[in-house]
C-alpha positions, -999 to +999 in steps of 0.1 A: -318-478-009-310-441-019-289-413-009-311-403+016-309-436+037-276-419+048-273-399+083-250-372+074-217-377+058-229-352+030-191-344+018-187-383+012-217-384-008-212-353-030-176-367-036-194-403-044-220-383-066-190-365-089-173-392-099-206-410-108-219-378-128-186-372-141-178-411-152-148-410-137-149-440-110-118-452-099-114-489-095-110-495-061-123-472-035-114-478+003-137-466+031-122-457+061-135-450+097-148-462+130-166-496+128-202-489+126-204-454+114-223-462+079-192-477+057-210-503+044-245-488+037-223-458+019-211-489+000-241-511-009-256-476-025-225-467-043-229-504-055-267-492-063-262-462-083-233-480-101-259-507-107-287-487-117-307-489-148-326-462-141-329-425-160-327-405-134-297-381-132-296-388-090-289-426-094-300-451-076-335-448-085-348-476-060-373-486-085-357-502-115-352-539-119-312-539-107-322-517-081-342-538-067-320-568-069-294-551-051-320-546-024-329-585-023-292-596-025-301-614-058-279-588-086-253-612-099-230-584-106-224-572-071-205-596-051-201-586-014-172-607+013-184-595+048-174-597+074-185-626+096-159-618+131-128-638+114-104-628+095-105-624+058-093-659+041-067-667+012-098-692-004-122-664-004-101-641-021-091-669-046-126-674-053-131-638-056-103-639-088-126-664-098-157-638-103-136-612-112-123-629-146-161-634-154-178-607-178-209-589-168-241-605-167-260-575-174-233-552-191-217-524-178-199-535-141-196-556-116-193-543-085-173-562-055-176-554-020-145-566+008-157-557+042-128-550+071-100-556+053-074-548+074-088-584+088-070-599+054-043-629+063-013-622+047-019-645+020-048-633+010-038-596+012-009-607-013-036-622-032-058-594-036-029-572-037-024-596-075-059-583-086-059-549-080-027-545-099-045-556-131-084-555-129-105-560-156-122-528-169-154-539-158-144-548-121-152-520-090-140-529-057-153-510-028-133-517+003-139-508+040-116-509+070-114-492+106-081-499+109-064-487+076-031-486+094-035-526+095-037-526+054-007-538+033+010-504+018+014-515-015-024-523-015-035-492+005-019-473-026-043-488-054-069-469-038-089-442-034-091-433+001-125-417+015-125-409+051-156-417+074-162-395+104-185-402+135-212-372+130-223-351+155-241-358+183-273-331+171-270-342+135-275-382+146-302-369+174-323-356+150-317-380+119-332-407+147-359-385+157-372-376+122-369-417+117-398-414+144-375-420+178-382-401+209-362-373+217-348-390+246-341-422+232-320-403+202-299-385+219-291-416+243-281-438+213-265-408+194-242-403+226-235-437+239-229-447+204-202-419+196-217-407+171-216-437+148-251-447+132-250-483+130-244-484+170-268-460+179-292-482+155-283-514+179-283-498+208-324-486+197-333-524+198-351-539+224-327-556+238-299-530+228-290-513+262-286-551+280-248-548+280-251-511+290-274-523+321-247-547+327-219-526+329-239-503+352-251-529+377-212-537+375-199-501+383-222-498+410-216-531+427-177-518+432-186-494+460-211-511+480-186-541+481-210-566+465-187-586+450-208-614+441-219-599+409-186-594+395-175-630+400-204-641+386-200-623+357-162-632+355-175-671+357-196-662+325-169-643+301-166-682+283-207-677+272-202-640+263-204-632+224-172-620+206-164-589+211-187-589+242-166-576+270-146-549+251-181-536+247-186-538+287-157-522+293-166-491+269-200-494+288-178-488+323-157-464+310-189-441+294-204-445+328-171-437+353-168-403+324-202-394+333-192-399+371-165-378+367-187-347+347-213-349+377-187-346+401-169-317+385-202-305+383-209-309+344-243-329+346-256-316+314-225-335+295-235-369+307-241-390+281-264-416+298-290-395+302-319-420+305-300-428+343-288-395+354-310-396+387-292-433+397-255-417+385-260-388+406-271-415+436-240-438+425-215-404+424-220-399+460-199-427+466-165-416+452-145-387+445-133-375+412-095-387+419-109-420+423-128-420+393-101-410+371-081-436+387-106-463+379-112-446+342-071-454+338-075-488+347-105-493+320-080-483+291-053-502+301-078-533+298-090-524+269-055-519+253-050-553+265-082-567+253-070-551+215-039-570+219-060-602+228-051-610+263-064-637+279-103-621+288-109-635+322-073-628+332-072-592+319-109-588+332-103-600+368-073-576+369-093-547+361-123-557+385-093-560+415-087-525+401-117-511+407-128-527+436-095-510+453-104-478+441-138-481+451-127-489+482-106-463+490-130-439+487-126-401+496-088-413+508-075-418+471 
């Protein structure tokens, strides 16, 4: 992994290339910004070039031996907590004091990664809070978080703060088309994905517009009154992944926003562009008061879904919402 692997975010990387040329590292650096807009690949490099054992003045090489173990997960100076959907725990973090008190295997640092930690219990956060007042002078943390406001003060201030940005919708379009995507397919995933690489990436996969599908069979079930595919899907929220449904309901409210730009005659800011013949079809059917009405009522779930309401409850609520507003038609 090199510099390179990175789509945009040049002013992060020629602030993470400084302090390596300059020496000057602090010890614990936090990156902050949406989930999924290249936080942890930034990291794993700035881990790499740390790491490296190479010559070369634009470190990482990619081809010495530490370089490569990084690649393979197998350096035993880079320790990296992920996260895995659950909150951060007081053990892992006392394990982690654990391998910070130990000495470089190969010299030099060791390098420890925290993923989401604004997801750290309070215990744990006290905990870390304990080692970054006095690290060793051979510990680097790198820490990421989308929620930074979430993050205890007193450790927020033993870091360095760098600030993660969703990148443009042309500057991800053609980073994905010069990895060898259609144009078309780019500037779908660049769009529906906000910007943010690593959803854009998922959203490439074979399977990655399934929930997108979902929420448009969904939307377009609400006018034609077939309600059976909303139930159905309400009997199914138990089987959904984590996280599932707030990623339907940012699925509905892309496609009511692309409604609402076809209506107000805007077609060329849709963002599902791949469908804009069956959203032009599907527009016919409301007005633009109705769509915003229904866009509301999308947010408000979502709020609610952030300040984890009961799913089926809050998304029954919401489908009662639109349904109504679907119903009402040109009178709303």
């Amino acid at each position: 992994m090199k510099w390179d692997s990175i789509a945009g975010h040049t002013g992060v990387i020629e602030i993470l290339k400084r302090m390596l040329a300059s020496g000057r590292v602090p010890h614990a650096l936090l990156f902050t910004g949406p989930s999924g807009v290249g936080k942890m690949l930034t990291a794993r490099i700035f881990a790499t070039a740390m790491l490296c054992e190479g010559n070369d003045l634009s470190k990482p090489c990619g081809r010495c031996l530490a370089c490569q173990k990084v690649l393979n997960d197998t350096h035993p100076d880079l320790v990296v907590i992920a996260n895995d959907g659950a909150s951060i725990k007081i053990d892992q973090v006392r394990a982690l004091q654990h391998e910070v008190a130990l000495a470089p295997y190969h010299g030099g640092r060791r390098v420890f990664i925290l993923e989401a930690v604004e997801g750290l219990t309070a215990q744990a956060a006290n905990s870390l809070l304990k080692i970054l007042e006095e690290p060793p002078e051979s510990a680097m943390f790198i820490m990421t978080a989308a929620q930074p406001h979430a993050i205890l003060p007193t450790v927020l201030s033993r870091c360095r703060v760098i600030s993660f940005k969703p990148l443009s919708f042309s500057v991800l379009t053609d980073w994905l088309v010069e990895k060898g995507v259609d144009t078309e397919g780019a500037a779908v995933a660049a769009r529906l994905g906000g910007g943010r690489i690593g959803v854009a990436l998922a959203l490439l996969n074979p399977d990655g517009l399934t929930t997108r599908n979902r929420a448009v069979d969904l939307v377009e079930a609400l006018p034609n009154g077939d309600a059976s595919l909303i139930w159905e899907t309400a009997g199914a929220l138990d089987k959904l992944e984590p996280g599932e449904l707030g990623k339907i309901f940012s699925f509905i409210a892309i496609i009511l926003r692309d409604l609402i730009m076809i209506s107000v005659g805007q077609p060329s800011l849709v963002f599902n562009l791949d469908i804009v013949a069956k959203l032009e079809a599907m527009v016919t059917l409301w007005n633009e008061e109705c769509l915003r009405r229904a866009w509301d009522g999308v947010k408000e779930a979502s709020q609610a879904l952030d300040a984890n309401a009961n799913s089926r409850l809050t998304y029954e609520a919401l489908m009662i919402k639109l349904i109504n507003a679907a119903k009402e038609g040109h009178r709303c």
